[in-house]
Biopython code that builds the backbone (N, CA, C, O; Angstrom):
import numpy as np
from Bio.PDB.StructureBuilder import StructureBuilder

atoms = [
    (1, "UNK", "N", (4.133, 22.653, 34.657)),
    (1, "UNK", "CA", (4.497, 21.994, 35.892)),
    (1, "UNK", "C", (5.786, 21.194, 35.656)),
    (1, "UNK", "O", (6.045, 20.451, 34.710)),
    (2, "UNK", "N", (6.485, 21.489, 36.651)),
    (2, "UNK", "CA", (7.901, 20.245, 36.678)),
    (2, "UNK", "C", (8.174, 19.268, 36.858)),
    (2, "UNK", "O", (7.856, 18.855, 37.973)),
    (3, "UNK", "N", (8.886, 18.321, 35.963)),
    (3, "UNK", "CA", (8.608, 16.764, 36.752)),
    (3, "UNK", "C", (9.455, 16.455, 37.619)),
    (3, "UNK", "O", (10.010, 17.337, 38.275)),
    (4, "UNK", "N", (9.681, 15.354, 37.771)),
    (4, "UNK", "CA", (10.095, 14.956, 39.117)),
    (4, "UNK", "C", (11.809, 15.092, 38.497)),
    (4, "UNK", "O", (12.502, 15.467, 39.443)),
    (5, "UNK", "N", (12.431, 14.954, 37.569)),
    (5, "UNK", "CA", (13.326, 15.169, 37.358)),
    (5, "UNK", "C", (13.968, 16.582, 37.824)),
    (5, "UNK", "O", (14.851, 16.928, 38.609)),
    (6, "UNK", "N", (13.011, 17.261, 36.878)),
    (6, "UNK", "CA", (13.616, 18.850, 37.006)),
    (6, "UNK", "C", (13.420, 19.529, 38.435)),
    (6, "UNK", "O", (13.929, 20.619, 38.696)),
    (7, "UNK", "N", (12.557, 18.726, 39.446)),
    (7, "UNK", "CA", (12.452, 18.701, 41.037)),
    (7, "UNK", "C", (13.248, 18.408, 41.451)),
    (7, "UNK", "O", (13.857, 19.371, 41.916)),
    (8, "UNK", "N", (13.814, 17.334, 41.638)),
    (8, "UNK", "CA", (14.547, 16.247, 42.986)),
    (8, "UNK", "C", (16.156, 15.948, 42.368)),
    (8, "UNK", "O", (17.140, 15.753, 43.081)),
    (9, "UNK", "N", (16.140, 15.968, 40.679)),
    (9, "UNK", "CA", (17.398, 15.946, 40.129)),
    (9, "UNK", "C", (17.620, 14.163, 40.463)),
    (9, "UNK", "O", (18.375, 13.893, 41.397)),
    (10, "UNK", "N", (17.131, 13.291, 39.892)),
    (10, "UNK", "CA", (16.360, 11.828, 39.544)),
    (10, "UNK", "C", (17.427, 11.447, 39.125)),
    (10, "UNK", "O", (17.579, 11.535, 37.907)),
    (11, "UNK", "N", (18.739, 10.799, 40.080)),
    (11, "UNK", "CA", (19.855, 10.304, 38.517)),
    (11, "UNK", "C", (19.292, 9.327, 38.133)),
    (11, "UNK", "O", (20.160, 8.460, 38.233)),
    (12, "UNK", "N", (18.023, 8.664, 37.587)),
    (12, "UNK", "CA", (17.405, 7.744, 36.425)),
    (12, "UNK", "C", (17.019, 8.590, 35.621)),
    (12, "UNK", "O", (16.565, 8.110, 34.582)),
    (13, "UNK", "N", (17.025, 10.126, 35.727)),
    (13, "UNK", "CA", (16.544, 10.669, 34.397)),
    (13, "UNK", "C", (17.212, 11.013, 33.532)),
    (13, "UNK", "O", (16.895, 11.613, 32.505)),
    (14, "UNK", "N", (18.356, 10.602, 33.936)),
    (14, "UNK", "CA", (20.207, 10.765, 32.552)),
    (14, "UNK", "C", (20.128, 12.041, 33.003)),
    (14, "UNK", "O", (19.442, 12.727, 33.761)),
    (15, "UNK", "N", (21.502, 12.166, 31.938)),
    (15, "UNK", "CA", (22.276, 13.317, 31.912)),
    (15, "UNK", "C", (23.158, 13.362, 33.338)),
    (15, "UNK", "O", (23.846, 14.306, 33.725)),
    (16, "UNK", "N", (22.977, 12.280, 33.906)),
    (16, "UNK", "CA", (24.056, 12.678, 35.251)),
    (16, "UNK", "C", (25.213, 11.279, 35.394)),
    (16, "UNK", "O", (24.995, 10.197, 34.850)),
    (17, "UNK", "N", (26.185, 11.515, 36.056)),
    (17, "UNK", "CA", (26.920, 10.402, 35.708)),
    (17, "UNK", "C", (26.297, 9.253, 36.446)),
    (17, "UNK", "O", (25.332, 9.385, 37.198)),
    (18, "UNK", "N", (26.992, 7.953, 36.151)),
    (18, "UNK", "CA", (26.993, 6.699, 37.502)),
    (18, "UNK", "C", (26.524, 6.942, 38.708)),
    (18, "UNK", "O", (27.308, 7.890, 38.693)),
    (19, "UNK", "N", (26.067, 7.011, 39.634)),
    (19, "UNK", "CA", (26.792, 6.819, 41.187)),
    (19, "UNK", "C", (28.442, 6.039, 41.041)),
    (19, "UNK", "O", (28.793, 5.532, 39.975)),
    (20, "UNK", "N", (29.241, 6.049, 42.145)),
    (20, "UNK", "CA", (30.140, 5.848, 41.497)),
    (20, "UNK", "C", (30.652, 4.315, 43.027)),
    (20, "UNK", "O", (31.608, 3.556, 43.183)),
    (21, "UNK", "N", (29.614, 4.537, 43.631)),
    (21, "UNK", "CA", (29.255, 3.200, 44.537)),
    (21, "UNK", "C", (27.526, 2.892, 44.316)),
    (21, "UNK", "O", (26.695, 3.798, 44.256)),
    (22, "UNK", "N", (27.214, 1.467, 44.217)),
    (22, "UNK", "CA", (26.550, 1.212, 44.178)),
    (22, "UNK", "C", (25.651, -0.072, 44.884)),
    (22, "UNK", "O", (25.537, -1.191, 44.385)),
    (23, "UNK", "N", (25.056, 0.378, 46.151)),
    (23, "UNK", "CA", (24.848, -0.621, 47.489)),
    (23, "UNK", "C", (23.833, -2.355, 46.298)),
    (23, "UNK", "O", (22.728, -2.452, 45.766)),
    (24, "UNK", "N", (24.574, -2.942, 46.378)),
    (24, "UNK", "CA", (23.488, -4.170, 45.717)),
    (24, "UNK", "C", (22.663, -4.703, 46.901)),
    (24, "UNK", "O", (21.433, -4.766, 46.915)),
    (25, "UNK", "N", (23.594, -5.127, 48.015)),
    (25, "UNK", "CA", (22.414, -6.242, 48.919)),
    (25, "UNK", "C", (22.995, -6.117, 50.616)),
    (25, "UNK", "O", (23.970, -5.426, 50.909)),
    (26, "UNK", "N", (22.381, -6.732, 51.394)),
    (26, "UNK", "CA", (22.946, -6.933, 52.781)),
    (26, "UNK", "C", (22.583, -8.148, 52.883)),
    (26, "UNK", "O", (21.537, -8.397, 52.284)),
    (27, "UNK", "N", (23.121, -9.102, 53.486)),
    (27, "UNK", "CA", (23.051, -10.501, 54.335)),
    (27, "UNK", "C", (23.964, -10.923, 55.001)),
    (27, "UNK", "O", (25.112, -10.862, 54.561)),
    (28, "UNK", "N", (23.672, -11.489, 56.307)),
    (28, "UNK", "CA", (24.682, -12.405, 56.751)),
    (28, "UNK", "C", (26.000, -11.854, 57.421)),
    (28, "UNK", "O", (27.130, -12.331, 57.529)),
    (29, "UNK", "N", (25.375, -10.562, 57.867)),
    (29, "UNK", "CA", (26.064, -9.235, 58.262)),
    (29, "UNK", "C", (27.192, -8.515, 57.217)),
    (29, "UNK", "O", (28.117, -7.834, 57.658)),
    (30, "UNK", "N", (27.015, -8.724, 55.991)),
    (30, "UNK", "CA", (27.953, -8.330, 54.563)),
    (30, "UNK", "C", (26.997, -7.450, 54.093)),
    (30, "UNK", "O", (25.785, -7.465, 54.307)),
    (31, "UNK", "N", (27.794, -6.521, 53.295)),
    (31, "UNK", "CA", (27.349, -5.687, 52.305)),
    (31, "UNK", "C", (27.769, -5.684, 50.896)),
    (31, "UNK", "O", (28.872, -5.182, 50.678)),
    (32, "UNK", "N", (27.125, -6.132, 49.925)),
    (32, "UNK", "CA", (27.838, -6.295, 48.782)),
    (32, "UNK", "C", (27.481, -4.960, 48.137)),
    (32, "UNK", "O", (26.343, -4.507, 48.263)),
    (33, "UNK", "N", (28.345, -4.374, 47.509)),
    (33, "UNK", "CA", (28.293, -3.217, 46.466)),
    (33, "UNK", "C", (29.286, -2.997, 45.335)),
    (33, "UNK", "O", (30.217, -3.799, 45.273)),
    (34, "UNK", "N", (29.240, -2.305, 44.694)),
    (34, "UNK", "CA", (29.964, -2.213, 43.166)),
    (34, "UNK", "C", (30.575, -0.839, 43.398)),
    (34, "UNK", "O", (29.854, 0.129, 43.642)),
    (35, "UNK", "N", (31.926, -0.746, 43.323)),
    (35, "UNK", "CA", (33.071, 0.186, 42.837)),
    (35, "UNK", "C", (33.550, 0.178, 41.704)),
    (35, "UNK", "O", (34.225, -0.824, 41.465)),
    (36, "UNK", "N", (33.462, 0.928, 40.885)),
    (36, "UNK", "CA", (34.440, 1.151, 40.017)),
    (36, "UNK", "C", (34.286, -0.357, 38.748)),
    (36, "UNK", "O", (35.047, -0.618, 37.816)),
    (37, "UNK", "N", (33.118, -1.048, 39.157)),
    (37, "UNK", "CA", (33.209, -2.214, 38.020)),
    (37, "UNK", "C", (33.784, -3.252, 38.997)),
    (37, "UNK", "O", (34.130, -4.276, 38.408)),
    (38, "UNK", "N", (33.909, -3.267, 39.831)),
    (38, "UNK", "CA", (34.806, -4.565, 41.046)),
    (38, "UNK", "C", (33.360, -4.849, 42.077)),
    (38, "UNK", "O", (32.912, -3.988, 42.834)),
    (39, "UNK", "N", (32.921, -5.886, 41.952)),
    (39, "UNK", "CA", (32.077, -6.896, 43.518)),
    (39, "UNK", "C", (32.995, -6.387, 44.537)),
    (39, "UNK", "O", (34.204, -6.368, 44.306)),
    (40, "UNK", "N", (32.359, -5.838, 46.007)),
    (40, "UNK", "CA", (33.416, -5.880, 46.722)),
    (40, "UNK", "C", (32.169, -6.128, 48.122)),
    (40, "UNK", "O", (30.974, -5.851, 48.014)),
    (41, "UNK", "N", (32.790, -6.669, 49.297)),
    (41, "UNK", "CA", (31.887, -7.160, 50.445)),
    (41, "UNK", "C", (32.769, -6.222, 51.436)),
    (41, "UNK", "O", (33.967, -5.974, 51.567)),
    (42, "UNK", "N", (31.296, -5.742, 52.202)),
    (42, "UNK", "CA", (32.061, -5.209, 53.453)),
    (42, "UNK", "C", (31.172, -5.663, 54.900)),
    (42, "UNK", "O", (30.071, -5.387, 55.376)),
    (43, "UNK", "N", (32.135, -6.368, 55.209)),
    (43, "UNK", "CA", (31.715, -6.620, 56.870)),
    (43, "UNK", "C", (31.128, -5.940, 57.435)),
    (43, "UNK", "O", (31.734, -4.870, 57.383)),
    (44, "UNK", "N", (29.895, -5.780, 58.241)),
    (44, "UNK", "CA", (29.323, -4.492, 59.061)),
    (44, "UNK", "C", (29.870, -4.470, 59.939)),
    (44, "UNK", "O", (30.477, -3.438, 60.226)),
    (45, "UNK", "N", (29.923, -5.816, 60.947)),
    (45, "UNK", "CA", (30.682, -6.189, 62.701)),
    (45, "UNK", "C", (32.140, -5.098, 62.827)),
    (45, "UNK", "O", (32.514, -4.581, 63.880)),
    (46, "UNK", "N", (32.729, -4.947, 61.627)),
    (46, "UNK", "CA", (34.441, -4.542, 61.700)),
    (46, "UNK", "C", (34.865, -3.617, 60.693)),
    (46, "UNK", "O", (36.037, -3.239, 60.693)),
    (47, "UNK", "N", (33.983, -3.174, 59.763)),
    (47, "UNK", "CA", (34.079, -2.546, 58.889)),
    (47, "UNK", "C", (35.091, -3.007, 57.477)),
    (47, "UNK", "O", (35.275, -2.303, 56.484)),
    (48, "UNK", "N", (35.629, -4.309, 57.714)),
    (48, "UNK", "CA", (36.255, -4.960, 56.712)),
    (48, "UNK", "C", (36.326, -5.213, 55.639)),
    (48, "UNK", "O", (35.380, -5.970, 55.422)),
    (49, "UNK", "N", (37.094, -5.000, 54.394)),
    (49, "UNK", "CA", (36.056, -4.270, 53.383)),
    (49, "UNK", "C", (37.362, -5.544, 52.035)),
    (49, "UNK", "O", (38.561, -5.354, 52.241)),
    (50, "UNK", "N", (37.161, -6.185, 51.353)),
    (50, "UNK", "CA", (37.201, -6.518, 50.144)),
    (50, "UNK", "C", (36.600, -6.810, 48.852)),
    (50, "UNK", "O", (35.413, -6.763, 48.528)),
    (51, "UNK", "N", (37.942, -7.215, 47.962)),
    (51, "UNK", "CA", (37.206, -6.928, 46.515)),
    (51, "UNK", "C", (36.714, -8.623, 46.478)),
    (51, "UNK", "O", (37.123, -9.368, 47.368)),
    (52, "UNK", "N", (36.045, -9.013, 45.663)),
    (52, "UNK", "CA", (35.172, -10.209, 45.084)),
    (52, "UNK", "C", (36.158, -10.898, 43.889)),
    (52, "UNK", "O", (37.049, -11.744, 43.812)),
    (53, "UNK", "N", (35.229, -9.758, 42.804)),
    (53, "UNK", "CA", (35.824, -9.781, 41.960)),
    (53, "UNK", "C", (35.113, -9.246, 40.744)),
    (53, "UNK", "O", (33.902, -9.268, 40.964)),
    (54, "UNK", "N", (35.474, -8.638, 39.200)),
    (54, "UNK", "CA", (35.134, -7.816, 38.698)),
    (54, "UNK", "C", (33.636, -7.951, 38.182)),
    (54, "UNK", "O", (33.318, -8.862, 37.418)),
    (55, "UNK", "N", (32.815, -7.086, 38.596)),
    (55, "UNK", "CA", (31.022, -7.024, 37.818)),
    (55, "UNK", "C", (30.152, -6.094, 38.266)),
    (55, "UNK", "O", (30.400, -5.270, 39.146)),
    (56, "UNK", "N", (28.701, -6.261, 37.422)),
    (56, "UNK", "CA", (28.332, -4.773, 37.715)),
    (56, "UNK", "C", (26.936, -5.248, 38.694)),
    (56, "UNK", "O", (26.133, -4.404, 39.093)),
    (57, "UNK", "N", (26.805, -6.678, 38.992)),
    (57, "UNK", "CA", (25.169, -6.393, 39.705)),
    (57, "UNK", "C", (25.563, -7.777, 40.725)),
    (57, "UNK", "O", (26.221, -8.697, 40.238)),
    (58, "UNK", "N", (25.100, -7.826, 42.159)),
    (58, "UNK", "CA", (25.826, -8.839, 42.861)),
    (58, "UNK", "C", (24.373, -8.603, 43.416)),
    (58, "UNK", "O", (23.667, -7.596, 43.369)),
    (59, "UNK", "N", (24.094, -10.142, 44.085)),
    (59, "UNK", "CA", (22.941, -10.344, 45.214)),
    (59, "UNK", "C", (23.434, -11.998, 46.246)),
    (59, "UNK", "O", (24.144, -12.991, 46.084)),
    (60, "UNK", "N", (22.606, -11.475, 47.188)),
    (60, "UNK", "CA", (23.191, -12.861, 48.160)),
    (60, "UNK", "C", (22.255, -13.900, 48.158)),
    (60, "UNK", "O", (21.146, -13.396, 47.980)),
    (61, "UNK", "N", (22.181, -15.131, 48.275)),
    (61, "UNK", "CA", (21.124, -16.318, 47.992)),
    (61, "UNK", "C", (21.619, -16.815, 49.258)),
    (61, "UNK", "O", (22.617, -16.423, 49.862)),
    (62, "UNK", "N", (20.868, -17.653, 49.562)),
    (62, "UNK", "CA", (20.601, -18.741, 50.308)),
    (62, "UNK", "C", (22.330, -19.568, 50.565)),
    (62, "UNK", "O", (22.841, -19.860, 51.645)),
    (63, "UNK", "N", (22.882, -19.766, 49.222)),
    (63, "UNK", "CA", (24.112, -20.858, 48.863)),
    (63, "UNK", "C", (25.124, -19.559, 49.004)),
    (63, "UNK", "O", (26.274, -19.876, 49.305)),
    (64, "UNK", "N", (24.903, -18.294, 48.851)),
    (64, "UNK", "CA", (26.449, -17.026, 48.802)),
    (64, "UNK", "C", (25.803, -16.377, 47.941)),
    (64, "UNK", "O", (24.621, -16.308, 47.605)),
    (65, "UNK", "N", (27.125, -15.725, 47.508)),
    (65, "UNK", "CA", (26.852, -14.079, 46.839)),
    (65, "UNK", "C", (27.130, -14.675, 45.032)),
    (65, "UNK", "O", (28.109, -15.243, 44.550)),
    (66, "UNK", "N", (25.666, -14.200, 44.315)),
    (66, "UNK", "CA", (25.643, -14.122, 42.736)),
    (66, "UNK", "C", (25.983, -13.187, 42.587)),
    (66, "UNK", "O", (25.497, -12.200, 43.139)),
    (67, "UNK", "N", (27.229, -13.158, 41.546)),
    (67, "UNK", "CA", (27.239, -11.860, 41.176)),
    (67, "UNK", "C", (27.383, -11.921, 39.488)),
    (67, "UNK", "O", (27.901, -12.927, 39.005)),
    (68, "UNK", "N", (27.005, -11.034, 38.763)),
    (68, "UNK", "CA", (27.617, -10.935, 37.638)),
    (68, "UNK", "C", (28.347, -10.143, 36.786)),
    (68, "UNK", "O", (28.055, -8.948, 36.845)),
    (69, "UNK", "N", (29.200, -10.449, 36.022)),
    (69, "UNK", "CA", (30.207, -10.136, 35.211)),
    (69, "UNK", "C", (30.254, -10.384, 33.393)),
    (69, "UNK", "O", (30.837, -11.194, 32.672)),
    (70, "UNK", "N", (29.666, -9.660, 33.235)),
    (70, "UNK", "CA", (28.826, -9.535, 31.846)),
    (70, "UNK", "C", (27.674, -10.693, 31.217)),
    (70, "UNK", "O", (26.678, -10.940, 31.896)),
    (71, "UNK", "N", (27.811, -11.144, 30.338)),
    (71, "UNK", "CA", (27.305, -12.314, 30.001)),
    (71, "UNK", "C", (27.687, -13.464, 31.249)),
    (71, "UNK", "O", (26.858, -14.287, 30.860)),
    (72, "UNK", "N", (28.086, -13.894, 32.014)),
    (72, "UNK", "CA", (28.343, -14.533, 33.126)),
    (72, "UNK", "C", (28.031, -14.363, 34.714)),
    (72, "UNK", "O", (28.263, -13.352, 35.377)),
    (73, "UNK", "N", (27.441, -15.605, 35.186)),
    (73, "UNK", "CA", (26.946, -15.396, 36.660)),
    (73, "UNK", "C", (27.603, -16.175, 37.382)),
    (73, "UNK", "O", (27.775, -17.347, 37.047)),
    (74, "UNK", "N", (28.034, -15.726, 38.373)),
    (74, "UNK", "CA", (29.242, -16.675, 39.157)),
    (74, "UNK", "C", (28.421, -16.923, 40.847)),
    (74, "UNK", "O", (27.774, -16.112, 41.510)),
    (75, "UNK", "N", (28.723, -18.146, 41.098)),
    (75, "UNK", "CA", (28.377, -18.254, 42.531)),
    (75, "UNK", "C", (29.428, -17.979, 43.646)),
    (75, "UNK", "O", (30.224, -18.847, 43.285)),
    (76, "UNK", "N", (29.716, -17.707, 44.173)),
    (76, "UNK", "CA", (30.500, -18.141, 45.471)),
    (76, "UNK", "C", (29.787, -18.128, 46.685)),
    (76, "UNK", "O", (29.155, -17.253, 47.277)),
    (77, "UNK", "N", (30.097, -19.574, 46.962)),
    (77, "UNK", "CA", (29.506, -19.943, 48.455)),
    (77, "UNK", "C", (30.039, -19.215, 50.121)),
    (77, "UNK", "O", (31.195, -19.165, 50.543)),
    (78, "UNK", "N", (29.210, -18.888, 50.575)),
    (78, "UNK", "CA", (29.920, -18.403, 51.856)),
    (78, "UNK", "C", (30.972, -18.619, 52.760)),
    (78, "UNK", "O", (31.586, -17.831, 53.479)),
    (79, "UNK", "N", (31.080, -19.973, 52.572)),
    (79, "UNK", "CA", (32.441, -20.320, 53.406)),
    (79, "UNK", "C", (33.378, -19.944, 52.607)),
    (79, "UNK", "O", (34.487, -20.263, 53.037)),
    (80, "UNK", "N", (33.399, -19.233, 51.324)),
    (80, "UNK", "CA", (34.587, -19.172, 50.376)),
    (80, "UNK", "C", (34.406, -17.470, 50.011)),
    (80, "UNK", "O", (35.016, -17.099, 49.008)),
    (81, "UNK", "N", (33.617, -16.439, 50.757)),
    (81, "UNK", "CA", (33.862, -15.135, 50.565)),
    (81, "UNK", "C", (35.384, -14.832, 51.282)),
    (81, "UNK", "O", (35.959, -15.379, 52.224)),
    (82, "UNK", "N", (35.771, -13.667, 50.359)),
    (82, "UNK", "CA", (37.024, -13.180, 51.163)),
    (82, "UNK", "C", (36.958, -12.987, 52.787)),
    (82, "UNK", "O", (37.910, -13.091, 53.560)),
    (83, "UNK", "N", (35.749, -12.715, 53.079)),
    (83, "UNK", "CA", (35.576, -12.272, 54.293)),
    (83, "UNK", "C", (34.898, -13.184, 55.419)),
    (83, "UNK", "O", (34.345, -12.741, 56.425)),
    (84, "UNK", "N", (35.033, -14.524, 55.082)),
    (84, "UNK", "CA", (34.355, -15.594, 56.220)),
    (84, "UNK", "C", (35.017, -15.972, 57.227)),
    (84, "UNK", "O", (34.515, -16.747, 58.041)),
]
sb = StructureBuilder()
sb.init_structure("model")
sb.init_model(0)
sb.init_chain("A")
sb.init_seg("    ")
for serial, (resi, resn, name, xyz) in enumerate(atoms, 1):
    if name == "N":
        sb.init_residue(resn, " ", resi, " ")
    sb.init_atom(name, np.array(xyz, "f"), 0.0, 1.0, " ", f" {name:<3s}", serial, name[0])
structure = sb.get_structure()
């Protein structure tokens, strides 16, 4: 029998590259996701789309968007996204 890999083609089962966008979160009508190694937010209302700044895993809190950038977690508060 086949597993779910050799079924559905699972990119968690390796052998396949990155995704090469990667959706982290929605809030606050933003979309945070990862390009290429860059935080970047995109407006839903307008489709407005900038970079953050460089890392591989971002989420939105209560205070703005955590994101991080290797050993380091950075806050930025909402009134201070590129896009407020």
């Amino acid at each position: 029998m086949a597993n779910s890999c050799d079924t559905y083609g699972d990119p968690s089962c390796g052998g396949f590259p990155p995704p090469p966008v990667t959706l982290e979160d929605v809030a606050h009508g933003l979309a945070a996701y990862i390009l290429n190694g860059q935080v970047r937010l995109l407006r839903l209302s307008d489709g407005a789309d900038r970079t953050v700044a460089p890392g591989t895993l971002a989420r939105f809190t209560n205070a703005g968007l955590v994101y991080g950038d290797g050993a380091r977690i950075w806050l930025v508060p909402y009134n201070q996204l590129p896009l407020s």
